[in-house]
N, CA, C and O of each residue as an XYZ file, in Angstrom:
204
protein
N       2.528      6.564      2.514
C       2.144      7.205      1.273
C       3.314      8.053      0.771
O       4.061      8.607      1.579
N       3.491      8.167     -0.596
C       4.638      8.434     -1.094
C       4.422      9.252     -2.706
O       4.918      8.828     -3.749
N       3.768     10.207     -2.612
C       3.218     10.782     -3.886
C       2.125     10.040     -4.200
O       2.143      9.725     -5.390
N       1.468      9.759     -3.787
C      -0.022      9.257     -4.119
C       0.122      7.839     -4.177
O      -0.833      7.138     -4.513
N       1.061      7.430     -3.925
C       1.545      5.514     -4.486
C       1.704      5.404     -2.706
O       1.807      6.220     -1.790
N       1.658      3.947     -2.825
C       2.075      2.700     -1.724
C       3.677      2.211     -1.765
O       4.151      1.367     -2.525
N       4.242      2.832     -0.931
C       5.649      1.811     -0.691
C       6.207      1.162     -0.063
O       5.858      1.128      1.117
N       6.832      0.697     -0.297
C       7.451     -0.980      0.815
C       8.617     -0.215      1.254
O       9.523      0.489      0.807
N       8.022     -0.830      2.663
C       9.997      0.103      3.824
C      10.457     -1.320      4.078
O       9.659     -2.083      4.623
N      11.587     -1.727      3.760
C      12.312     -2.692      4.741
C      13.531     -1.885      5.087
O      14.208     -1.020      4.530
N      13.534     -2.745      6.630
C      14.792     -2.372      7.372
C      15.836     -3.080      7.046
O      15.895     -3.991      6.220
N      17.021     -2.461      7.991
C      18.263     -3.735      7.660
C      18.265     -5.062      7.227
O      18.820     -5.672      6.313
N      17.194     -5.453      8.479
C      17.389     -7.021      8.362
C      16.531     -7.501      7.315
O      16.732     -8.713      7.232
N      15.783     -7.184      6.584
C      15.094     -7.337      5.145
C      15.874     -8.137      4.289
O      16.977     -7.660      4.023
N      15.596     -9.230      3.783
C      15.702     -9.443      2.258
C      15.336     -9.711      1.723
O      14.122     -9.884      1.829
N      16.339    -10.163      0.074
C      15.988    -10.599     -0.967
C      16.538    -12.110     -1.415
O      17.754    -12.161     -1.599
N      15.888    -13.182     -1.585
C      16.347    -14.246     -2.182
C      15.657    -14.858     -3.486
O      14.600    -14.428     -3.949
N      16.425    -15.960     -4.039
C      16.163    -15.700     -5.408
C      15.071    -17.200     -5.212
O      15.394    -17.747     -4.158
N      14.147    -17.818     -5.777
C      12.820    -18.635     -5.744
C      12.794    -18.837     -7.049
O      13.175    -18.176     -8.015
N      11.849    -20.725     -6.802
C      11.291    -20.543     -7.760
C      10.575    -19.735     -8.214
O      10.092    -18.915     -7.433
N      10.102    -19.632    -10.235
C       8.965    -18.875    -10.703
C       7.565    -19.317    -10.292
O       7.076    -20.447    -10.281
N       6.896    -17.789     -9.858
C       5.312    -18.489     -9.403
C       4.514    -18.948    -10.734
O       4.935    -18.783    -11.879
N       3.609    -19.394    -10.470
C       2.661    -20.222    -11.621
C       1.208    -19.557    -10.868
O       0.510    -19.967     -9.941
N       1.134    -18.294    -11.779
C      -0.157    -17.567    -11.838
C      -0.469    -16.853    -13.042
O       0.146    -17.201    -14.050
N      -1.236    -15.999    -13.129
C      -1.859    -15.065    -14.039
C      -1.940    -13.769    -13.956
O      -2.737    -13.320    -13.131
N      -1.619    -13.387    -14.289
C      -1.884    -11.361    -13.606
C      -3.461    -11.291    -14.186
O      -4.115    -11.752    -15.122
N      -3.697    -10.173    -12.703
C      -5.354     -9.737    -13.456
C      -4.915     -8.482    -13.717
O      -4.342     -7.839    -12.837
N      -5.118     -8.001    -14.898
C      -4.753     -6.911    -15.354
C      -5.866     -5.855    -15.233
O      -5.570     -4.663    -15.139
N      -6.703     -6.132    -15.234
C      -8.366     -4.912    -14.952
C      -8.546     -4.846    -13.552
O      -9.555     -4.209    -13.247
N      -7.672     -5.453    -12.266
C      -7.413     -4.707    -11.425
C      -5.940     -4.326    -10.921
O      -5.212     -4.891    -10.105
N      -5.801     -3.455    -11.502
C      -4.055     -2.878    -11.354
C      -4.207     -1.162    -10.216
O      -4.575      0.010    -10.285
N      -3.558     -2.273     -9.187
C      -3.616     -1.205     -7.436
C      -2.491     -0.505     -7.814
O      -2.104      0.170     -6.860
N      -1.584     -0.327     -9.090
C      -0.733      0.438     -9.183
C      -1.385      2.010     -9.466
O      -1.015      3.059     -8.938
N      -2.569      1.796    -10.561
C      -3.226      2.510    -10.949
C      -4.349      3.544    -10.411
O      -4.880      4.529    -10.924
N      -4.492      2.861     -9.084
C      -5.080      3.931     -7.740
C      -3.916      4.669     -7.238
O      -2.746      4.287     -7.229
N      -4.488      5.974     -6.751
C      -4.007      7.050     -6.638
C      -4.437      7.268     -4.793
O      -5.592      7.689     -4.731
N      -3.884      7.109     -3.528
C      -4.646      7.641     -2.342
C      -3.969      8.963     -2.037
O      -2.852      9.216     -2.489
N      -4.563      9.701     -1.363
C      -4.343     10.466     -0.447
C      -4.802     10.540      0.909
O      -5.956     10.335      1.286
N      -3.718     10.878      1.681
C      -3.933     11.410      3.413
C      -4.947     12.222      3.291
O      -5.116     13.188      2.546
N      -5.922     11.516      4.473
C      -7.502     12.837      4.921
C      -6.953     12.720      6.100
O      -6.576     11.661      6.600
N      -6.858     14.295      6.809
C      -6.613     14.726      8.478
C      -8.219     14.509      8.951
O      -9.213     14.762      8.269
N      -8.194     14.192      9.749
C      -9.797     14.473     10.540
C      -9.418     14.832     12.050
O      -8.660     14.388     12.911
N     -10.540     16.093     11.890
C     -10.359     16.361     13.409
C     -10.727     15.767     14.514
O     -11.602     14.910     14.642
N      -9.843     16.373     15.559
C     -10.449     14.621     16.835
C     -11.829     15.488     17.272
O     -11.769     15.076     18.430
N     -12.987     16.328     17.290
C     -13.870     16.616     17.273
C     -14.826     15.382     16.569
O     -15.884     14.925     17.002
N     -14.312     15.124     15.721
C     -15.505     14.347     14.413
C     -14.822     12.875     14.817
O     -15.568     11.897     14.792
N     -13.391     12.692     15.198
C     -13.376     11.365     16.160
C     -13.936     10.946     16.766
O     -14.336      9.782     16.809
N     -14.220     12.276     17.770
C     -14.502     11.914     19.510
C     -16.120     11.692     19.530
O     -16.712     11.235     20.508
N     -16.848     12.141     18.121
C     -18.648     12.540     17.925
C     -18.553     11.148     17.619
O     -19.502     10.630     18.208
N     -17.972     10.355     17.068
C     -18.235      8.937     16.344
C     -18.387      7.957     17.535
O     -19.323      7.160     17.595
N     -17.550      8.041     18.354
C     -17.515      7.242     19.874
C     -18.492      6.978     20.999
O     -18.133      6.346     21.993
């Protein structure tokens, strides 16, 4: 988590190559850019009660 957004880590060995174009559609009325998460701490009390 990275200010409320999702980000991609690549390491060294990561890349990028260039592809064909995909042949799809964007769904635009669900855009995961547009969710917002945040980190919840939970205590290991309310862990350990779930178990």
């Amino acid at each position: 988590m990275f200010k409320g957004s999702m980000r991609l880590a690549v390491d060294k060995w990561g890349r990028i190559e260039v592809t064909e174009p995909a042949n799809f559609v964007v769904k635009e009325d669900n855009n995961m850019s547009l969710v917002e998460y945040e980190l919840v701490t939970v205590a290991a009390d309310a862990v350990a009660a779930d178990e």
